[in-house]
C-alpha positions as a LaTeX table, in Angstrom:
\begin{tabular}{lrrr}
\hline
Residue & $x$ (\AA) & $y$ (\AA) & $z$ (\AA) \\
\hline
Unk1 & 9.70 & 14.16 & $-72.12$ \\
Unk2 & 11.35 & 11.97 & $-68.93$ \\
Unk3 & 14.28 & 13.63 & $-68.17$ \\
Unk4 & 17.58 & 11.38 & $-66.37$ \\
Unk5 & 19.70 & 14.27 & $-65.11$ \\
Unk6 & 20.73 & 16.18 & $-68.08$ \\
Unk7 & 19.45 & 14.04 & $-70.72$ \\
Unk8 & 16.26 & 13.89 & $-72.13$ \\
Unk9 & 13.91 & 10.76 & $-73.51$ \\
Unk10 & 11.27 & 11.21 & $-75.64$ \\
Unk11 & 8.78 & 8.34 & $-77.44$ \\
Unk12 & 8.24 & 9.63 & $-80.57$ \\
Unk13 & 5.25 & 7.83 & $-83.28$ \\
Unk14 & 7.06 & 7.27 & $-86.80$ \\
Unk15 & 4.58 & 6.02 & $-89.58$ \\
Unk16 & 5.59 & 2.82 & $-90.97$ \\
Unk17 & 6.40 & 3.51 & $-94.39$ \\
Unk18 & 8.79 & 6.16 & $-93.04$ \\
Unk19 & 10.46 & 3.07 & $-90.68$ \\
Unk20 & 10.46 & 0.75 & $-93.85$ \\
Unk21 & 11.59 & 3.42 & $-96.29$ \\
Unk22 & 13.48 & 6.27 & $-94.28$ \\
Unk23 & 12.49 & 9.74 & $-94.03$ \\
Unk24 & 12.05 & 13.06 & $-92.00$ \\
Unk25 & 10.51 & 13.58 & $-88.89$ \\
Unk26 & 9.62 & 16.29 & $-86.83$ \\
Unk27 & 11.08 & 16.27 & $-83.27$ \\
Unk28 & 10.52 & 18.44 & $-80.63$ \\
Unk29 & 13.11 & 19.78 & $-78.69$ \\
Unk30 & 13.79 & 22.45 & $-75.54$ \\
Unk31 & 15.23 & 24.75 & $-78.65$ \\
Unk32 & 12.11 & 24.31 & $-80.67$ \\
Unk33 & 11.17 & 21.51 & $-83.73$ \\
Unk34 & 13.91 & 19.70 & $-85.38$ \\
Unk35 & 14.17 & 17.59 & $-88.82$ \\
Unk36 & 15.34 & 14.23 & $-87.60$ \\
Unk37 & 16.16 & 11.59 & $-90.83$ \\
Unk38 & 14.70 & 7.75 & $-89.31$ \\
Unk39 & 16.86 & 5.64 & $-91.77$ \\
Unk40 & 15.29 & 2.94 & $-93.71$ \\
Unk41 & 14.83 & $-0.57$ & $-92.07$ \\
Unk42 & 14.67 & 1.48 & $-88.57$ \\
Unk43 & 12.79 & $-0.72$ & $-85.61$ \\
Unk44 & 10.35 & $-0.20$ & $-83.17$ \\
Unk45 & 12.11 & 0.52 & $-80.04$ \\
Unk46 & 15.42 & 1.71 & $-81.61$ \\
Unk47 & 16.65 & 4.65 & $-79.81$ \\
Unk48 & 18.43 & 7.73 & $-81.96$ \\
Unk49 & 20.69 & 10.36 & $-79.67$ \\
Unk50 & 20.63 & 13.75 & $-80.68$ \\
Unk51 & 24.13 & 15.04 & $-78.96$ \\
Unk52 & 23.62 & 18.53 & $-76.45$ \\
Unk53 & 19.76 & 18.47 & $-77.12$ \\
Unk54 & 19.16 & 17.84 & $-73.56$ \\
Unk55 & 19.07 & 19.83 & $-70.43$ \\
Unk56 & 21.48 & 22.05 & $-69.89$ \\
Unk57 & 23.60 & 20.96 & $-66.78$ \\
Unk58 & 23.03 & 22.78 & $-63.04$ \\
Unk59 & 26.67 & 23.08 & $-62.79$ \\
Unk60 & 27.92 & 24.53 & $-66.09$ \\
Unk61 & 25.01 & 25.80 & $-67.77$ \\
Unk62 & 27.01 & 26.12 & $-71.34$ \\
Unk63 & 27.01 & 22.23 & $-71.39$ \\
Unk64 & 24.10 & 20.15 & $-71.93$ \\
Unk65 & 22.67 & 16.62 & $-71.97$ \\
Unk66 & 21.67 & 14.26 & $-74.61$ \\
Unk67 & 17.78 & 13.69 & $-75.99$ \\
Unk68 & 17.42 & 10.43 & $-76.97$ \\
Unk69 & 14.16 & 9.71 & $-79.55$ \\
Unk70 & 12.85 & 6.26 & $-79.07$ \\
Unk71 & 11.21 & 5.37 & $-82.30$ \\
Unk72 & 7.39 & 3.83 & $-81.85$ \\
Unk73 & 5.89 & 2.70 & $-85.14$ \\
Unk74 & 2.61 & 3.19 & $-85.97$ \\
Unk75 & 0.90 & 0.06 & $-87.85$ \\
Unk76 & $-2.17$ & 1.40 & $-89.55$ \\
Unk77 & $-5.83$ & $-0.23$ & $-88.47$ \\
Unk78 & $-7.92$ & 0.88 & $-90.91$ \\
Unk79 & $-7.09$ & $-0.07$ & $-94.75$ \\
Unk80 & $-8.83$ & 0.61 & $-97.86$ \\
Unk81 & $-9.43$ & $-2.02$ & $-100.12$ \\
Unk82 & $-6.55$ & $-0.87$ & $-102.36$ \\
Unk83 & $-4.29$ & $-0.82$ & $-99.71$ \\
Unk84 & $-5.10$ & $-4.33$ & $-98.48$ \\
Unk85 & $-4.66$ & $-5.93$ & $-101.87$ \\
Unk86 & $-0.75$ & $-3.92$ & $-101.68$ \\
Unk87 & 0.20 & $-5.53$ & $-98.53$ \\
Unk88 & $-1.15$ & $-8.45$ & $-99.45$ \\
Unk89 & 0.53 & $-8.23$ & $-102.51$ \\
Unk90 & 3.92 & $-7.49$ & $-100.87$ \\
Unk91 & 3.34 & $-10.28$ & $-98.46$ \\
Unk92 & 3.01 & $-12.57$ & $-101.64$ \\
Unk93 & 6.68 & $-10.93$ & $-102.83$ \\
Unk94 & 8.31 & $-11.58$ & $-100.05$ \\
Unk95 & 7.55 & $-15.09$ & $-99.41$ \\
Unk96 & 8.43 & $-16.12$ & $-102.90$ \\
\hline
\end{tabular}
């Protein structure tokens, strides 16, 4: 975490598939894990706020700051040969 005065930033690695398709994550938070949906077509970079997830403020403790998730994709390195002939398969569908 990086913390701005009562809000909170965290990088978080999504898999691909869940940036392409959507899906649940797991985020971690001062309150414990929470299920965080990524919708589909999400971007590396793109920043999600989860509202009063932060730190709670020095002045009135019953209000907190904001933790904003900062999506970072992770492109897979290693492919079996099944999975190379699918993306190259899908690169062949989207070009025609």
């Amino acid at each position: 975490f990086e913390r701005k005065n009562d809000d909170l930033y965290l990088r978080l690695p999504v898999d691909l598939f869940v940036a392409v398709m959507g899906g649940e994550v797991v985020v971690p938070t001062l309150d414990g894990n929470l299920s965080l949906s990524v919708p589909a077509g999400s971007q590396g970079g793109q920043t999600i706020r989860l509202k009063g997830k932060g730190m709670p403020n020095l002045r009135n403790p019953r209000k907190f700051g904001d933790l904003y998730v900062r999506l970072q994709l992770q492109i897979p390195t290693q492919l079996s040969d099944k999975e190379r002939s699918l993306w190259e398969e899908l690169n062949r569908l989207r070009r025609s």
